[in-house]
VOPAGU-2260 file (C-alpha; in pm, 1 decimal, decimal comma):
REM VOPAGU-2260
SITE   aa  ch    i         X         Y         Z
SITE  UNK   A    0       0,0       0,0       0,0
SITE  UNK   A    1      97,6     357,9     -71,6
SITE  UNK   A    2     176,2     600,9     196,8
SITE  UNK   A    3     -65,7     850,2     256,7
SITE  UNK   A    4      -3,5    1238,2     210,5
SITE  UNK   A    5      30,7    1310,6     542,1
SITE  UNK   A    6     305,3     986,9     573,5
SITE  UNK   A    7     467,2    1110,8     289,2
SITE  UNK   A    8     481,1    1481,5     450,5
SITE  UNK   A    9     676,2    1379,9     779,8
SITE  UNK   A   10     896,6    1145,1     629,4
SITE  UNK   A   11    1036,3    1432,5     342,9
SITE  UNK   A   12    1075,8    1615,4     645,8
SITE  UNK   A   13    1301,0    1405,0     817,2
SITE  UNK   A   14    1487,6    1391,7     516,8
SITE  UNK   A   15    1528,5    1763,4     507,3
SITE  UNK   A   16    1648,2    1739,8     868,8
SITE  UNK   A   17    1939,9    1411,9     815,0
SITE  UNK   A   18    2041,6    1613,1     516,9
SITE  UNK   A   19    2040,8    1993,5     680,9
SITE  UNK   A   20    1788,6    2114,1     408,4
SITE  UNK   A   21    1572,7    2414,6     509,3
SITE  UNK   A   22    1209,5    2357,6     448,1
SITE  UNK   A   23    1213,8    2611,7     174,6
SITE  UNK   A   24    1501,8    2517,0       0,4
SITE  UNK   A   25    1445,9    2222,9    -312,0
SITE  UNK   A   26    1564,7    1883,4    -277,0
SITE  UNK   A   27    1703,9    1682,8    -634,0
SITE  UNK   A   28    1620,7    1364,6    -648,4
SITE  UNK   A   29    1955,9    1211,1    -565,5
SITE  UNK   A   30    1948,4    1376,0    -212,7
SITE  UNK   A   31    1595,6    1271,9    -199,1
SITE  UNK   A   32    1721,1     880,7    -231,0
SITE  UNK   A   33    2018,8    1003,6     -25,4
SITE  UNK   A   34    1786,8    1119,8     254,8
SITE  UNK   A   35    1538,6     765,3     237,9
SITE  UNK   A   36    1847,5     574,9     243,4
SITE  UNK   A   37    1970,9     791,2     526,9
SITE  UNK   A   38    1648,6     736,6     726,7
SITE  UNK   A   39    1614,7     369,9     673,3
SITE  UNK   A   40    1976,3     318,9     793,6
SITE  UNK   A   41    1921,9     518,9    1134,8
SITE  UNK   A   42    1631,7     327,7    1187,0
SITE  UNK   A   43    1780,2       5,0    1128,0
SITE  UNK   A   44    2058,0     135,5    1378,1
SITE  UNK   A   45    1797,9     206,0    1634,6
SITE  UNK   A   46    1672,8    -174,5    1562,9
SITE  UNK   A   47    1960,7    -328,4    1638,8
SITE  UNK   A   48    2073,3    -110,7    1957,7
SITE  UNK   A   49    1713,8    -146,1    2064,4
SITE  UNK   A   50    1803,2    -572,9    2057,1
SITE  UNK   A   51    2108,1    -523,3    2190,9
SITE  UNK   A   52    1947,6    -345,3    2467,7
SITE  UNK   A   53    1685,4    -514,9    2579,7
SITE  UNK   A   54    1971,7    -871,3    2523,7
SITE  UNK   A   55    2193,5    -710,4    2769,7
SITE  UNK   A   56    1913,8    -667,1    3008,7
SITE  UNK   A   57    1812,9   -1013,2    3001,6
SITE  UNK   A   58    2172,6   -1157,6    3008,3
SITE  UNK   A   59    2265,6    -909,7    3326,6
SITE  UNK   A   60    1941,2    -982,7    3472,8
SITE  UNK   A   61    2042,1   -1384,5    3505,0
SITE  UNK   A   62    2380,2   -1303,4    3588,4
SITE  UNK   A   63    2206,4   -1137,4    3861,4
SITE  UNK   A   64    1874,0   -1340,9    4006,5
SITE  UNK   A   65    2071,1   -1724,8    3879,0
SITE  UNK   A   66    2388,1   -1643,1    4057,0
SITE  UNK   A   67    2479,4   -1350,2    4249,3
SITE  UNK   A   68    2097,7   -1225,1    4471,1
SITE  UNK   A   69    2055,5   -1588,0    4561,0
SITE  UNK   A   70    2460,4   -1646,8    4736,2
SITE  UNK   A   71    2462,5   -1298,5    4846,8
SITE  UNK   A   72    2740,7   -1236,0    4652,5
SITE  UNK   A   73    2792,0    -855,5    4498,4
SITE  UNK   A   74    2972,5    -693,0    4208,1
SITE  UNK   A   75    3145,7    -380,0    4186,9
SITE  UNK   A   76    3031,8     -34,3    4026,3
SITE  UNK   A   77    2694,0      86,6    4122,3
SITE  UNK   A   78    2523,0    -222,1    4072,7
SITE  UNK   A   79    2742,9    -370,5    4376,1
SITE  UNK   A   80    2694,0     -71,1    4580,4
SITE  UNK   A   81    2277,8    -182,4    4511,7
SITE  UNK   A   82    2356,0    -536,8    4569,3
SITE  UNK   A   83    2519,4    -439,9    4889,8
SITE  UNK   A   84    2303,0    -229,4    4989,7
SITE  UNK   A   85    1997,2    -456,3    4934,4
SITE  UNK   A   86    2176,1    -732,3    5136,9
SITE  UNK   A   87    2193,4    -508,4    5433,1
SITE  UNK   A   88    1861,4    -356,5    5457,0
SITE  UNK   A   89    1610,3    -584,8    5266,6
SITE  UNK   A   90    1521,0    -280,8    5062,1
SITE  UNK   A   91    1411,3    -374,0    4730,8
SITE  UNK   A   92    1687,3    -466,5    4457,5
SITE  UNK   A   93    1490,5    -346,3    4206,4
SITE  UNK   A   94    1423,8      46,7    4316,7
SITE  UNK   A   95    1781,8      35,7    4460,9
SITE  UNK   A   96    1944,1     -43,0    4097,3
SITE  UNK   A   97    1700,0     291,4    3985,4
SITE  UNK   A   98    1788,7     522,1    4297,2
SITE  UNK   A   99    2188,8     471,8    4304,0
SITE  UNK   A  100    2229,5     494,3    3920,5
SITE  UNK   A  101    1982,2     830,0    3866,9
SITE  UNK   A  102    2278,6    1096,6    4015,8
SITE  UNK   A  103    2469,8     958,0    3754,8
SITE  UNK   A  104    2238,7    1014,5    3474,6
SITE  UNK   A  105    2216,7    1354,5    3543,2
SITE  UNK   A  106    2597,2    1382,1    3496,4
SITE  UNK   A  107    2555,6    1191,7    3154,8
SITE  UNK   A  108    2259,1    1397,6    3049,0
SITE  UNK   A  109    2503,0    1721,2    3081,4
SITE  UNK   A  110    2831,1    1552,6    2962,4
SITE  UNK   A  111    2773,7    1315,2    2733,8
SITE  UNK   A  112    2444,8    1337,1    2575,7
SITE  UNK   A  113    2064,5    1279,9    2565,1
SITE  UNK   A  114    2042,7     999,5    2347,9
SITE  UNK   A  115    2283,0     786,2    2559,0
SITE  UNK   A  116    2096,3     904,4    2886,3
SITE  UNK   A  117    1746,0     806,6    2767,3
SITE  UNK   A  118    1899,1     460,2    2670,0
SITE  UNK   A  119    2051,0     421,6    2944,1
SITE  UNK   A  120    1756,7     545,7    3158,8
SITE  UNK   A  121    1554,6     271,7    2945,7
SITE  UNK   A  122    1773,0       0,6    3033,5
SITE  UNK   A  123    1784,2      16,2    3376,5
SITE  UNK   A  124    1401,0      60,1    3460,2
SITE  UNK   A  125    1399,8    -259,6    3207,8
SITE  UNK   A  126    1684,5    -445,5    3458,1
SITE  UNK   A  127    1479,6    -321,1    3760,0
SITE  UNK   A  128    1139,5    -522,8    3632,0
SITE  UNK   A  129    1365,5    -813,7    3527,0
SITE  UNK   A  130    1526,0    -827,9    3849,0
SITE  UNK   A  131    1176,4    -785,4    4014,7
SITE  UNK   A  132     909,6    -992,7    3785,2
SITE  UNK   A  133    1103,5   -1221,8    3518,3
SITE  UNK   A  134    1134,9   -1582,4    3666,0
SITE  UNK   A  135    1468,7   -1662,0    3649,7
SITE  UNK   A  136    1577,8   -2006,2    3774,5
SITE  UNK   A  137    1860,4   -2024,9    4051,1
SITE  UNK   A  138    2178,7   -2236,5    3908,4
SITE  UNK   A  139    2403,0   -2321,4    4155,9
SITE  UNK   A  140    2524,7   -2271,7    4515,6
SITE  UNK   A  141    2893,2   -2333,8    4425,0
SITE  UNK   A  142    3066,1   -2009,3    4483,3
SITE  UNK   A  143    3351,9   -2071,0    4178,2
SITE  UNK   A  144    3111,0   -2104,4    3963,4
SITE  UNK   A  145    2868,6   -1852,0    4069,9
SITE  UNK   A  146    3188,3   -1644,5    4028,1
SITE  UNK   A  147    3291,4   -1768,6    3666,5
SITE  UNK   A  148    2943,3   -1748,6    3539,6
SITE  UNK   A  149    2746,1   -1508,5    3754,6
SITE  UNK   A  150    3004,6   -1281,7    3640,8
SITE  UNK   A  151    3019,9   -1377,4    3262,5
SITE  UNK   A  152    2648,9   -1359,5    3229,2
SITE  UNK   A  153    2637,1    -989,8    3401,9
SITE  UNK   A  154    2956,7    -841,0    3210,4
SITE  UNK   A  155    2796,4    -961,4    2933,9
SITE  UNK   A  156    2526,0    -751,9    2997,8
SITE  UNK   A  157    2641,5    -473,7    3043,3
SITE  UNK   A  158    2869,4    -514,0    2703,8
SITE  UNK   A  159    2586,7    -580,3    2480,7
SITE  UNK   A  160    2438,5    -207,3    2651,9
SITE  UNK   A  161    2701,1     -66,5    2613,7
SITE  UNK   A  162    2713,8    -185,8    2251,8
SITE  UNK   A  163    2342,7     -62,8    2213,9
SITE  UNK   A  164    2499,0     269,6    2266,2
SITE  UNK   A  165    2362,9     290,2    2647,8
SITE  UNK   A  166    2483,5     119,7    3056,5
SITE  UNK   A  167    2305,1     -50,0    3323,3
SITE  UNK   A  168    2604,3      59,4    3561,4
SITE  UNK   A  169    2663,7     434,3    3641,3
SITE  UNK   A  170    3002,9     400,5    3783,1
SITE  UNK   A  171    3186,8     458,6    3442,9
SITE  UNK   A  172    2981,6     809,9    3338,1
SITE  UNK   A  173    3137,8     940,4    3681,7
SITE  UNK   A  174    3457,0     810,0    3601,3
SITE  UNK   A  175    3472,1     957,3    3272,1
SITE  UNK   A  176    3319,9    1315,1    3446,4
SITE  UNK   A  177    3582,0    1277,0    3730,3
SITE  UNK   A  178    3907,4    1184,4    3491,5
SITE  UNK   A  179    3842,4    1526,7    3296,9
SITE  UNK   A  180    3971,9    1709,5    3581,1
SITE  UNK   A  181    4188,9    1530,1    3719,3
SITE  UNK   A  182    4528,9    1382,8    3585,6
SITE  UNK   A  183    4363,0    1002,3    3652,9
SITE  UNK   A  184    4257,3     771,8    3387,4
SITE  UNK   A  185    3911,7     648,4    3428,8
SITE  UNK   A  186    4016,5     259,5    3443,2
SITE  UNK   A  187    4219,4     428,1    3758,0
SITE  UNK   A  188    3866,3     561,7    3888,8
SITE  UNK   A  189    3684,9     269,8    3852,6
SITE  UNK   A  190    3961,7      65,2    4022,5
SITE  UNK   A  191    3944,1     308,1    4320,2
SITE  UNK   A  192    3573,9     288,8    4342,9
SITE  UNK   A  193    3569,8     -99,4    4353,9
SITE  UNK   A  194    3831,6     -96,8    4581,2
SITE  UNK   A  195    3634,5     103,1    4838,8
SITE  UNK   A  196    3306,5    -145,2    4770,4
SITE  UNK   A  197    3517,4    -432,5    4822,7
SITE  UNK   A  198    3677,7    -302,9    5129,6
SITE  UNK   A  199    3317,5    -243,6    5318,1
SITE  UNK   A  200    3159,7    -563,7    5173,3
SITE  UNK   A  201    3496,9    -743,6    5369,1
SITE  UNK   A  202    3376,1    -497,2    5689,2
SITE  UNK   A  203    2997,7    -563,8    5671,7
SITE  UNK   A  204    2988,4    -924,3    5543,3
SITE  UNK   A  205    3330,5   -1120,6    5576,5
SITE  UNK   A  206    3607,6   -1170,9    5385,3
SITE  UNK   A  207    3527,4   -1441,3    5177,5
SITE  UNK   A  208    3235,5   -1256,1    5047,3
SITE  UNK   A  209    3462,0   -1017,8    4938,6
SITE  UNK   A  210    3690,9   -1187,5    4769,6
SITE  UNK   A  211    3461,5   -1419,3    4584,8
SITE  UNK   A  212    3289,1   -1071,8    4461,6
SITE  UNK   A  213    3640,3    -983,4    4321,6
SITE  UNK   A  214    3609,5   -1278,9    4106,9
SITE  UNK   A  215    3283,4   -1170,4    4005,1
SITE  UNK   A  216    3417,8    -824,9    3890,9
SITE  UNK   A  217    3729,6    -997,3    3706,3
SITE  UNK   A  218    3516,3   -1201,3    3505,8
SITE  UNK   A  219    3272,5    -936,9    3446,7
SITE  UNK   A  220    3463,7    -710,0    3322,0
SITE  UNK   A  221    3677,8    -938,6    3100,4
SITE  UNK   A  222    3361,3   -1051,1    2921,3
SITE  UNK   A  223    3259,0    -647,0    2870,3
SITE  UNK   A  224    3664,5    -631,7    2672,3
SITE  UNK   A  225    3538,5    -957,7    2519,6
SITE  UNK   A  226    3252,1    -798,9    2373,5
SITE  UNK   A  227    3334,1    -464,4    2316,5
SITE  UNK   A  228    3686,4    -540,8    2128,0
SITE  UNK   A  229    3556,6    -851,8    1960,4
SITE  UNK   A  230    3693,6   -1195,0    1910,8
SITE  UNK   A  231    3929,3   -1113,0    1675,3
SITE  UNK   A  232    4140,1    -846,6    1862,7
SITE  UNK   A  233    4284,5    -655,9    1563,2
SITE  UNK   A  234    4600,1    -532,7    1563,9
SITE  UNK   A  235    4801,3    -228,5    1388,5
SITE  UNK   A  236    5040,2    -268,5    1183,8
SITE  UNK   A  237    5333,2       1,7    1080,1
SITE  UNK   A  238    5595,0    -119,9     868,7
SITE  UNK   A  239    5916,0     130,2     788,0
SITE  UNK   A  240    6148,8     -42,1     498,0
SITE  UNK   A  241    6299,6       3,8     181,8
SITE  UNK   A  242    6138,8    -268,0      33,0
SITE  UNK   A  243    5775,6    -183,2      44,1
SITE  UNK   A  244    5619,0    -260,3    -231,6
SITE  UNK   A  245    5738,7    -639,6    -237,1
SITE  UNK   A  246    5588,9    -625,6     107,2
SITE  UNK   A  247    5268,5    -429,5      45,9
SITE  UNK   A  248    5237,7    -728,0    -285,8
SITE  UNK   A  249    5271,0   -1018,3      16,7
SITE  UNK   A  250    4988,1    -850,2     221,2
SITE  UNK   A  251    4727,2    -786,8     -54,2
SITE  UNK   A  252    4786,5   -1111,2    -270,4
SITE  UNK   A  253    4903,6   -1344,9      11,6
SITE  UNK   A  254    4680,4   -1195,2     317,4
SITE  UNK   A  255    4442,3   -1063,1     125,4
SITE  UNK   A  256    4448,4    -745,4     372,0
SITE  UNK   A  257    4425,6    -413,2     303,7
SITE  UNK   A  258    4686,5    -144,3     342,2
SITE  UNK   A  259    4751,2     254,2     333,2
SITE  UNK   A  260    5073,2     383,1     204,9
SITE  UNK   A  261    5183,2     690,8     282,3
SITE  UNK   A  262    5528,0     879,6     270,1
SITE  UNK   A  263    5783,2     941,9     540,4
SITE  UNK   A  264    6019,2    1183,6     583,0
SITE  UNK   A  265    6437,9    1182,4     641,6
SITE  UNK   A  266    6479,4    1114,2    1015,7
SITE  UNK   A  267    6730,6     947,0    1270,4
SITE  UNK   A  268    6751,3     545,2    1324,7
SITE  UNK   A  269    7019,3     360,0    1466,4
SITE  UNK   A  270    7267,4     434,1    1145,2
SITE  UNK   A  271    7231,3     770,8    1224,7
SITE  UNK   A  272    7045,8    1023,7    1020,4
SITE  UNK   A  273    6908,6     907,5     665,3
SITE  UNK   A  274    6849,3    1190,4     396,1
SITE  UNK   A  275    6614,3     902,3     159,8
SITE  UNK   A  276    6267,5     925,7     179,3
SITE  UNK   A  277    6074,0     612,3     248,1
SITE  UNK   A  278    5695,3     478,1     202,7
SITE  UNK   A  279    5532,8     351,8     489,9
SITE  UNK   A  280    5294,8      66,8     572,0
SITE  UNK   A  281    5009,3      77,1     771,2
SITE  UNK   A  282    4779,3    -262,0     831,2
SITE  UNK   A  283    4560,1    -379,6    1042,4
SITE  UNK   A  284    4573,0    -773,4    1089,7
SITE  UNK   A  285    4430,5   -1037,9    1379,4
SITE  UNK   A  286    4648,8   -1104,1    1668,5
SITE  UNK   A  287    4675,4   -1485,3    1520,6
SITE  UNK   A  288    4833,4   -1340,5    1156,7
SITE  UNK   A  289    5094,1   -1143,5    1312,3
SITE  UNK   A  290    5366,1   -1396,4    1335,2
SITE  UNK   A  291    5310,1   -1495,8     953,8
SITE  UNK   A  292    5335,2   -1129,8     841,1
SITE  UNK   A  293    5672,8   -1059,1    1098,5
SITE  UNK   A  294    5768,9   -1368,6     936,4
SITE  UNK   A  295    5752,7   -1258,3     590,8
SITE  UNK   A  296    5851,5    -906,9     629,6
SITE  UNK   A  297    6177,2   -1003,0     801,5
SITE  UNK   A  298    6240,4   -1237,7     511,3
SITE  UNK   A  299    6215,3    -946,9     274,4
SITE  UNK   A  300    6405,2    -676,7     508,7
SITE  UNK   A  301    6561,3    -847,9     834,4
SITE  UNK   A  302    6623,0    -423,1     901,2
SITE  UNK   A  303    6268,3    -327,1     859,8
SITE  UNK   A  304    6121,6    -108,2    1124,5
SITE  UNK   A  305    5766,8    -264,5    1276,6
SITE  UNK   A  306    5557,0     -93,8    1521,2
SITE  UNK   A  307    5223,7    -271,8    1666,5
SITE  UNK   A  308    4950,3    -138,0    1880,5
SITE  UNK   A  309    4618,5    -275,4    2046,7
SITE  UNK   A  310    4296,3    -175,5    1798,7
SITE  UNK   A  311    4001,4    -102,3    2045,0
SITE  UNK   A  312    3752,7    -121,9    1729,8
SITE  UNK   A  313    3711,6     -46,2    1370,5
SITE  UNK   A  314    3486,4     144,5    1091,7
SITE  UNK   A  315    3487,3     108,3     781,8
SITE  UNK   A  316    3793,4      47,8     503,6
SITE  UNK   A  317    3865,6    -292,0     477,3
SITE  UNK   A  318    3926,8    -446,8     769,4
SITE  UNK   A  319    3766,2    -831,2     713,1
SITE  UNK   A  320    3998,2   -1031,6     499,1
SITE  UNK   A  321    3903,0   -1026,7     136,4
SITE  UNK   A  322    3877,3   -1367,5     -46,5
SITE  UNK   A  323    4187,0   -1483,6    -211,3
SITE  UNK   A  324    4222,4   -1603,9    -568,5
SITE  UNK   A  325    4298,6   -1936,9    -624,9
């Protein structure tokens, strides 16, 4: 069916407003399909965020109800500060994980924007009425694995939010606030912060508690770096030599990766300082191709220069290996 007038009115407006077109001003028909196919790809966007979302909710909220609420066992960040809290005074999990996260929406809503603060906002009331009304079943009363899984199941969480472009857990939006005026990192602020919920969880419960819950946090947070850096863990590539397009041939046509070459200056190196100018190579491979291309590129330059870094994440270019030819 066609869209009605009034359908048709909204949506060209919308397109106006992804493409910054005044109301007055005339559209062609290229930034007319430009716009549509702007519009349909923010919505899609929305879809999956939305799923990722509501997937995080129901992965934290087993972490939480299967492992952790049932063994009195806590995290850190401001969900272990409700978990705590809810272990010493009976009051209800689910308005606690609401009440101890809102101050830090209202730093988020200043600092880092609306859309992440409604989506964030969303999740949580969703985690509260998971916690509170979805029937999760209670797995175990072992405390290793309530520690393995209770916290792979809630850092998993929490990574698929924070992939949906929102968090269930507070604690980093103050970090990030706090570690803009001071000379701290924010991995340094969260550490500090745990510390300190660890430390009274050892004073008002015991010990073991305590520890156990610092399990919990290790494998929480090593399945949010799981998610959020994928399973490939990319790595950059720079490759200084003489003898760069024989090597730049062995990673296209061998790898089937792709490359940027760019030039480079005279400088100083251990011979001293060079007066040639050289072409540099810049790749990005997985952390299980590296030895094959230091391989290689030693075997066409044992003196070639190679510097490799960490890649948090990638966008666009091509970063997934290209078929080969046979």
């Amino acid at each position: 069916m066609g869209k009605s007038a009034k359908e048709r009115k909204v949506i060209l407006k919308e397109i106006r407003k992804v493409l910054g077109v005044g109301d007055r001003e005339p559209i062609s028909s290229f930034q007319l399909a430009k716009g549509y196919w702007m519009l349909r790809r923010r919505f899609f966007n929305e879809l999956k965020s939305a799923f990722l979302i509501a997937l995080g909710v129901l992965s934290a909220g087993f972490g939480l109800k299967g492992f952790l609420i049932p063994n009195g066992l806590i995290d850190g960040g401001a969900m272990g500060i409700s978990l705590l809290t809810n272990l010493k005074t009976d009051f209800p999990l689910s308005v606690l994980i609401i009440a101890i996260n809102l101050p830090f929406f209202f730093i988020a809503w200043k600092q880092i924007g609306k859309l992440f603060t409604i989506k964030s906002l969303v999740a949580i009331i969703l985690l509260a009425i998971a916690v509170e009304s979805f029937p999760y079943q209670h797995i175990t009363e072992d405390k290793l694995l309530i520690s393995v899984f209770g916290g792979f199941f809630l850092g998993g969480g929490i990574g698929l939010c924070i992939r949906g472009g929102g968090v269930i857990d507070g604690t980093e939006v103050l970090a990030i606030s706090l570690s803009k005026r001071n000379s701290l990192s924010v991995g340094d602020f969260i550490l500090f912060f745990n510390i300190v919920i660890f430390s009274v969880a050892a004073y008002l419960i015991n010990i073991e508690t305590a520890l156990y819950s610092i399990l919990i946090y290790f494998s929480a947070s090593k399945t949010v770096d799981f998610i959020l850096e994928g399973i490939e863990e990319f790595t950059g590539v720079t490759i200084i030599s003489p003898h760069c397009e024989e090597i730049a041939t062995f990673i296209k046509e061998k790898m089937g990766r792709g490359l940027t070459v760019y030039s480079g200056k005279r400088g100083y190196g251990k011979r001293g300082e060079t007066h040639a100018d050289s072409e540099i190579i810049f790749t990005i491979v997985t952390r299980l191709e590296i030895s094959r291309l230091t391989t290689e590129v030693e075997r066409i330059d044992p003196n070639a220069f190679i510097v490799m870094q960490s890649i948090k994440d990638t966008k666009g270019g091509m970063v997934k290996k290209r078929p080969l030819k046979e």
